[in-house]
C-alpha positions as CSV (number, residue, x, y, z in Angstrom):
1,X,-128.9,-31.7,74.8
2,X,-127.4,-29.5,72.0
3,X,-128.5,-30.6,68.5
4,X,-125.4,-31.9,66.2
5,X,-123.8,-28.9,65.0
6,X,-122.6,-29.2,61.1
7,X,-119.8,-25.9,60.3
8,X,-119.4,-24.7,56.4
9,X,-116.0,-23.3,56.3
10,X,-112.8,-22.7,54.6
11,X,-109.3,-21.3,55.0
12,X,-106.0,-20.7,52.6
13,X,-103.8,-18.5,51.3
14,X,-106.5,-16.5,49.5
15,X,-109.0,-16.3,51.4
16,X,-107.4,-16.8,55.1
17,X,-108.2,-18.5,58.2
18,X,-110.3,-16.3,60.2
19,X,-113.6,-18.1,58.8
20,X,-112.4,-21.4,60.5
21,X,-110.8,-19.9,63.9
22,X,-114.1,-18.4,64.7
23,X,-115.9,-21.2,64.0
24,X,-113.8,-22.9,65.6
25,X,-114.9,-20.7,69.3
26,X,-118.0,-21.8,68.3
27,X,-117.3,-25.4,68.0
28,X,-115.7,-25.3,71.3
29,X,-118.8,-23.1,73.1
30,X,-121.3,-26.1,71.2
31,X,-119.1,-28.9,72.6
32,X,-118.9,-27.2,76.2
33,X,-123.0,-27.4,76.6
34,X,-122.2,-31.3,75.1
35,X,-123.3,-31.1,71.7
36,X,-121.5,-32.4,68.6
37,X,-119.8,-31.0,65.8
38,X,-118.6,-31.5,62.3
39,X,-116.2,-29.2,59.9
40,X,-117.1,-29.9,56.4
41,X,-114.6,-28.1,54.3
42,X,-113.3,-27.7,50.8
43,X,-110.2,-25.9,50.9
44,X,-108.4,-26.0,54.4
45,X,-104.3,-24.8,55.1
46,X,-101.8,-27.3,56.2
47,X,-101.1,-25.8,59.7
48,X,-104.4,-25.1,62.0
49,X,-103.9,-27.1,65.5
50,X,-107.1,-25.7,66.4
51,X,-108.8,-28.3,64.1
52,X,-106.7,-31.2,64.9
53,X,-108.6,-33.9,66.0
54,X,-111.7,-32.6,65.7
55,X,-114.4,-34.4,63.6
56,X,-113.8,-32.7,60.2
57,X,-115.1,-34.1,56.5
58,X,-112.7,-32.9,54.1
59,X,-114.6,-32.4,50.4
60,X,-111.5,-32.3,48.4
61,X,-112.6,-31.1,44.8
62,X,-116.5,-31.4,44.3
63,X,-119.0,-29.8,42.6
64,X,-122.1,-27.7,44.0
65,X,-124.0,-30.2,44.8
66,X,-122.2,-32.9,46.0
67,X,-120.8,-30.2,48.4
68,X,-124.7,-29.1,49.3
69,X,-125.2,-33.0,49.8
70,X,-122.5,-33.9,51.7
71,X,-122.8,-30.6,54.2
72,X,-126.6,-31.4,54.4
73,X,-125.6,-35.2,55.6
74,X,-122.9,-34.3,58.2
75,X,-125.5,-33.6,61.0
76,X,-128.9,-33.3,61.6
77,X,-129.4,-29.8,63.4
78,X,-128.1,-26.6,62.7
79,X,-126.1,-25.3,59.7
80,X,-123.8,-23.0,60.1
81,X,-121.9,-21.4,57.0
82,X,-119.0,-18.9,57.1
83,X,-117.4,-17.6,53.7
84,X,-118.0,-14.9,51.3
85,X,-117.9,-17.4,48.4
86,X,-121.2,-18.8,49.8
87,X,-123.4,-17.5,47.4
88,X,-127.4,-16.7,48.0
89,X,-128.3,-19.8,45.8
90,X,-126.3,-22.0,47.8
91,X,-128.1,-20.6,51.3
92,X,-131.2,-21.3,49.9
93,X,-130.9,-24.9,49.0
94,X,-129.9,-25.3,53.1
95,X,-132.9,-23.3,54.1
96,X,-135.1,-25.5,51.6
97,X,-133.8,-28.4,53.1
98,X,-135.8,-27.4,56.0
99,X,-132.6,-27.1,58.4
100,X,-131.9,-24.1,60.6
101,X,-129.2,-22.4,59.3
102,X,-126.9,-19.7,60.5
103,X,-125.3,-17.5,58.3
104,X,-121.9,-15.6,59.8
105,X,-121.1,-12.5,57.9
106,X,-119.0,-9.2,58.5
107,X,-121.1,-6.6,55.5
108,X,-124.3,-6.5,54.3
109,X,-122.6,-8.9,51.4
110,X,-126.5,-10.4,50.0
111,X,-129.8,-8.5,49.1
112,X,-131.4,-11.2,50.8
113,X,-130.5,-13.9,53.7
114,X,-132.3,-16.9,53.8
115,X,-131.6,-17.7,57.1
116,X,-132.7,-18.6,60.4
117,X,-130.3,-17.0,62.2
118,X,-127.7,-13.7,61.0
119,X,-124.7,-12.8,62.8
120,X,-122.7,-9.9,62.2
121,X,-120.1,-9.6,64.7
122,X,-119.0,-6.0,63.1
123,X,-120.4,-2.5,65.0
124,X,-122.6,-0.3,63.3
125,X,-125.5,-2.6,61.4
126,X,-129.0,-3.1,62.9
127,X,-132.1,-5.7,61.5
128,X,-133.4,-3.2,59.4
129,X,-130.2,-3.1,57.0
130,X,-130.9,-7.2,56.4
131,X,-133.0,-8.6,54.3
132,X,-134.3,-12.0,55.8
133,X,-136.7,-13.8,56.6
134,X,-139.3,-12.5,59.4
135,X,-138.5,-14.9,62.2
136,X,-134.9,-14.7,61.7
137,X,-132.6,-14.0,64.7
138,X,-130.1,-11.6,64.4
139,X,-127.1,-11.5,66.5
140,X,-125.4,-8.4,65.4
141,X,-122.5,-5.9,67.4
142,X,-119.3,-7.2,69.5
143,X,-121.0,-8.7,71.9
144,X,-121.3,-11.6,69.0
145,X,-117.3,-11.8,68.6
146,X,-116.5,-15.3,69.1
147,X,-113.5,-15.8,71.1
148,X,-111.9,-19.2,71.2
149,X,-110.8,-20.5,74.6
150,X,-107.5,-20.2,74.5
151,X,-107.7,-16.7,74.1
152,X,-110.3,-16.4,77.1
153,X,-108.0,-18.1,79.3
154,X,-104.8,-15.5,78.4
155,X,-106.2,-12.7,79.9
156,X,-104.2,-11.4,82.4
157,X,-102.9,-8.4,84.8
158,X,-100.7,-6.5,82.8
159,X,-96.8,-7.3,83.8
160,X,-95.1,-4.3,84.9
161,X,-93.1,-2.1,82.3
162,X,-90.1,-3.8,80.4
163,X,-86.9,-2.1,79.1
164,X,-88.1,-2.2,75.8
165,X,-91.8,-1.4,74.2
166,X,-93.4,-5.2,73.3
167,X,-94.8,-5.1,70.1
168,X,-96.5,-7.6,68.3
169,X,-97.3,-7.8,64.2
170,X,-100.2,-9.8,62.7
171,X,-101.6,-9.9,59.8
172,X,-103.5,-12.5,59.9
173,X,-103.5,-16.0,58.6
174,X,-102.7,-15.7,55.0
175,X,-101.5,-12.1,54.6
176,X,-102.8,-12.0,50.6
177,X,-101.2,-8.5,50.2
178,X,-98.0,-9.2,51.8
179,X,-98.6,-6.2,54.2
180,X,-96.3,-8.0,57.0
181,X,-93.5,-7.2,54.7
182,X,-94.4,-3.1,54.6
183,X,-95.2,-3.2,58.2
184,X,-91.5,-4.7,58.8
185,X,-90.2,-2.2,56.9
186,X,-91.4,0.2,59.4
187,X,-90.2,-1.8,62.5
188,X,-86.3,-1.8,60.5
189,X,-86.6,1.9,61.5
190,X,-87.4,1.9,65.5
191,X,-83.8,1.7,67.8
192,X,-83.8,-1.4,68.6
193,X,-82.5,-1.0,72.0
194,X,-85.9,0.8,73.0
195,X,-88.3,-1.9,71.0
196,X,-88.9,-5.6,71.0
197,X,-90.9,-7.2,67.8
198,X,-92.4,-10.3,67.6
199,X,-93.3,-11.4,63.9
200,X,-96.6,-13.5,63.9
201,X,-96.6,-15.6,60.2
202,X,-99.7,-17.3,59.9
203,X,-100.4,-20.9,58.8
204,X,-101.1,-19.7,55.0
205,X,-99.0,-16.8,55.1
206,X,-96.4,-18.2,52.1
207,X,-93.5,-15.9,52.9
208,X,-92.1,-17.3,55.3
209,X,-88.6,-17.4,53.8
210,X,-88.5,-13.1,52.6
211,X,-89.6,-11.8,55.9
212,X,-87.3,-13.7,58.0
213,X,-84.3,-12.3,55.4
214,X,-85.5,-8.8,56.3
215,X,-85.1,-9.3,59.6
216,X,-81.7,-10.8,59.5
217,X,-79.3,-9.6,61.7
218,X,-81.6,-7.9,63.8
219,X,-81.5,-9.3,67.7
220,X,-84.5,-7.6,68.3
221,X,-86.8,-8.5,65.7
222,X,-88.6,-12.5,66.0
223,X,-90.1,-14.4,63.3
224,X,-92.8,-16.3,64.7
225,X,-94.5,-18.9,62.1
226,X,-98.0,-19.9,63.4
227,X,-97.1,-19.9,67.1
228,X,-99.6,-22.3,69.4
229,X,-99.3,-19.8,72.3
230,X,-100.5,-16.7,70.3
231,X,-102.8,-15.8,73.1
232,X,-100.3,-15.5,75.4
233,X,-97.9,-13.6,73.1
234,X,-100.8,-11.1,72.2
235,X,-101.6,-10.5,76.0
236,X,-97.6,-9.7,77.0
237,X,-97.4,-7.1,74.1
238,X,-97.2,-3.5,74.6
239,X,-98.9,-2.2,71.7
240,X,-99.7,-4.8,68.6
241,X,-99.9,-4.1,64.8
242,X,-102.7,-5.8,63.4
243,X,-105.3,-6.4,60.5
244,X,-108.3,-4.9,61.1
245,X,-110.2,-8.7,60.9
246,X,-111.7,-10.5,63.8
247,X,-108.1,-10.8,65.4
248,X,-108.8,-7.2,66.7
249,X,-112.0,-8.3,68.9
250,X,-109.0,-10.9,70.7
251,X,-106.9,-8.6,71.1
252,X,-109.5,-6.5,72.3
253,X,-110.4,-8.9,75.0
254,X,-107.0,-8.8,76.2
255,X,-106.6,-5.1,76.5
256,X,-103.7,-4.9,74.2
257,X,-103.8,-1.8,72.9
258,X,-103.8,-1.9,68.8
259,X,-102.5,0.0,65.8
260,X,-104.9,-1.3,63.0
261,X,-104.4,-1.7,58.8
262,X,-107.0,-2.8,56.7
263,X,-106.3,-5.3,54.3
264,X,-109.6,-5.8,52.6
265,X,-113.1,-3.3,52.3
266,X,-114.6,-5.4,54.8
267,X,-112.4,-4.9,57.5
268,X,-113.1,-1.5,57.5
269,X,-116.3,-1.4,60.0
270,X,-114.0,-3.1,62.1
271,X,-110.7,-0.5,62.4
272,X,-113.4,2.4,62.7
273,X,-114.8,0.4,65.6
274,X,-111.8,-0.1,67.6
275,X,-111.0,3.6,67.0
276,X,-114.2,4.8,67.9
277,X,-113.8,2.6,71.1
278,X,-110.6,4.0,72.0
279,X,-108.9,0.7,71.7
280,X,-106.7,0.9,69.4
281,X,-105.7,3.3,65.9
282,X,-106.6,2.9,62.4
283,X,-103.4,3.8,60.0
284,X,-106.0,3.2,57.2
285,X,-105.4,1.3,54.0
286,X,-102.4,-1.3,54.7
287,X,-100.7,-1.0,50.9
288,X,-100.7,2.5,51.1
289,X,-98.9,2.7,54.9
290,X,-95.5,4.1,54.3
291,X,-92.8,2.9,56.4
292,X,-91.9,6.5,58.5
293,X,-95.7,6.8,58.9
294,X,-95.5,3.9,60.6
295,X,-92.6,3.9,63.1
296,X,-93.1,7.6,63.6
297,X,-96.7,6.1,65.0
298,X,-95.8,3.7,67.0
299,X,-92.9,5.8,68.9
300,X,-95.5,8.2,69.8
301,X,-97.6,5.6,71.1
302,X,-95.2,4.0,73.0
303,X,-94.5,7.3,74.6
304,X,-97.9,7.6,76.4
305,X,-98.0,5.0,78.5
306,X,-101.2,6.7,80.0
307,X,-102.6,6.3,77.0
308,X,-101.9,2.9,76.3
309,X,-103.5,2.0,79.5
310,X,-106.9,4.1,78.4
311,X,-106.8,1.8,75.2
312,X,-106.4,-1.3,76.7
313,X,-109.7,-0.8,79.6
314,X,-111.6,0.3,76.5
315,X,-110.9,-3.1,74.3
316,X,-111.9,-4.8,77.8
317,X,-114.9,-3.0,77.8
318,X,-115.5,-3.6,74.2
319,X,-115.3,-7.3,74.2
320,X,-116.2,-9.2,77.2
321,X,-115.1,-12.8,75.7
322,X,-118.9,-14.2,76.0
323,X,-120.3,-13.9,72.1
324,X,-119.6,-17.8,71.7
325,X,-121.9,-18.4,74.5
326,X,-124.3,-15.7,73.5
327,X,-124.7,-17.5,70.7
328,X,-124.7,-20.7,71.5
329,X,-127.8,-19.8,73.7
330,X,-130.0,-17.5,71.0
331,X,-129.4,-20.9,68.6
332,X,-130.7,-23.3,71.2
333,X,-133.6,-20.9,72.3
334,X,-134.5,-19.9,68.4
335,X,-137.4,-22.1,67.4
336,X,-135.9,-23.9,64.2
């Protein structure tokens, strides 16, 4: 039987949600083997279904070491912590504490992880560019890209060829840098009789109100605010414009081809990844993506439907949809 499973997270309009939805696959892989789990969080959006009704400790606005206290007290087995914001002292304390901790990470962010167990879902790393300790597992590469259920059960055959080119825009859950807006910008120019857009907002994505006035007017353009059947949306689209964050290894999974942006430095690994792979294109540095560059991109795209096929077998082959269970099983076989 699965130890009792305590998750560090958080998830706003700063710092998104992709922290908790990951954890989140991992909850679910933990629960499927029967173990427990509790979310202890500080700062946590107003709309994530994924975490409704699970067992979740909400810290509200506590110091260090009531936080330390409280996320020590939650369970009695592993520790997982996901956040940049975690800071080397606060990983310590947890490893002192003589509980097996897993730190989730997508750089090398810390000259030194005190850890039991590193994963690094992002291509290109291996042991030697971590510092931990020497019995530390690390789980490192795609094939560690926790995929939530939902998303595992969306796969499907791809439906025959519509009209109109489906294409999907996310930028994840909190869009910081507004980049949905410039990426709209660039959908405003496709004819809209030969393209279909649908316009994920996430739950901390705060405008809401200013993307759905750029649309306005336009049939075929959908504003979409943190829709519960995103998996199922992602796996019907043609060719989806997305933030190079762990939202590419789903869409990935479902062999949707994907046109990537990077929103932040450590995203990066990941849109030269999925390029490298085949499975998608990197249009580089989302503040900097000029409307015509964009639309001129994905008309080409949408041209090649050979193509498109060749990207969407390589995202298949890229992620297989088993990390959560990968790592649910290197955590129960680790000696901790």
């Amino acid at each position: 039987m699965p130890d009792h499973l305590t998750i560090r997270a958080d998830g706003d309009a700063e710092i998104g949600v992709g922290h908790l939805v990951r954890c989140y696959a991992l909850a679910q892989a933990w629960k499927r083997r029967g173990g427990r789990v509790t979310l202890v969080t500080k700062r946590f959006p107003d709309r994530l279904p994924e975490w409704d009704g699970q067992e979740r400790i909400e810290l509200g606005n506590v110091v260090a070491e009531a936080d330390l206290g409280t996320t020590l007290a939650a369970g009695d087995g592993w520790v997982v912590v996901d956040g940049y914001h975690f800071d080397k002292t606060y990983l310590c304390a947890i490893h002192a504490a003589g509980r097996p901790l897993l730190v989730i990470d997508d750089t090398i962010r810390l000259d030194y992880y005190p850890v039991t167990a590193l994963l690094n879902p992002s291509p290109g790393f291996s042991k030697a560019d971590f510092v931990c300790p020497p019995n530390a597992a690390t789980l490192l590469g795609p094939n560690y890209a926790m995929l939530r259920g939902e998303v595992l059960q969306a796969r499907t055959p791809q439906e025959n060829p519509s009209e109109q080119t489906r294409i999907l825009v996310t930028m994840g859950g909190s869009d910081p840098r507004c980049l949905t807006r410039i990426v709209l910008e660039g959908i405003l120019l496709l004819d809209p009789q030969e393209f279909k857009t649908q316009v994920i907002l996430g739950p901390s994505n705060p405008s809401h109100r200013e993307i759905s006035s750029l649309a306005e007017g336009r049939d075929d353009i959908e504003i979409l605010l943190s829709p519960a059947d995103f998996p199922h949306l992602a796996s019907r689209a043609d060719i989806a414009i997305t933030a190079a964050g762990s939202t590419c290894w789903e869409l990935a999974y479902l062999g949707t081809p994907s046109l990537t942006v990077t929103a932040a430095d450590n995203q990066r690994p990941i849109a030269s990844a999925v390029d490298r792979a085949g499975a998608g294109e990197s249009l580089g540095d989302g503040s900097l993506l000029a409307p015509r560059e964009l639309s001129d991109r994905v008309v080409r795209l949408a041209a090649n439907p050979d193509r498109l096929a060749r990207m969407g077998s390589a995202g298949q082959r890229l992620v297989d949809g088993s990390g959560a269970e990968r790592v649910v099983s290197r955590l129960q076989e680790h000696p901790s």
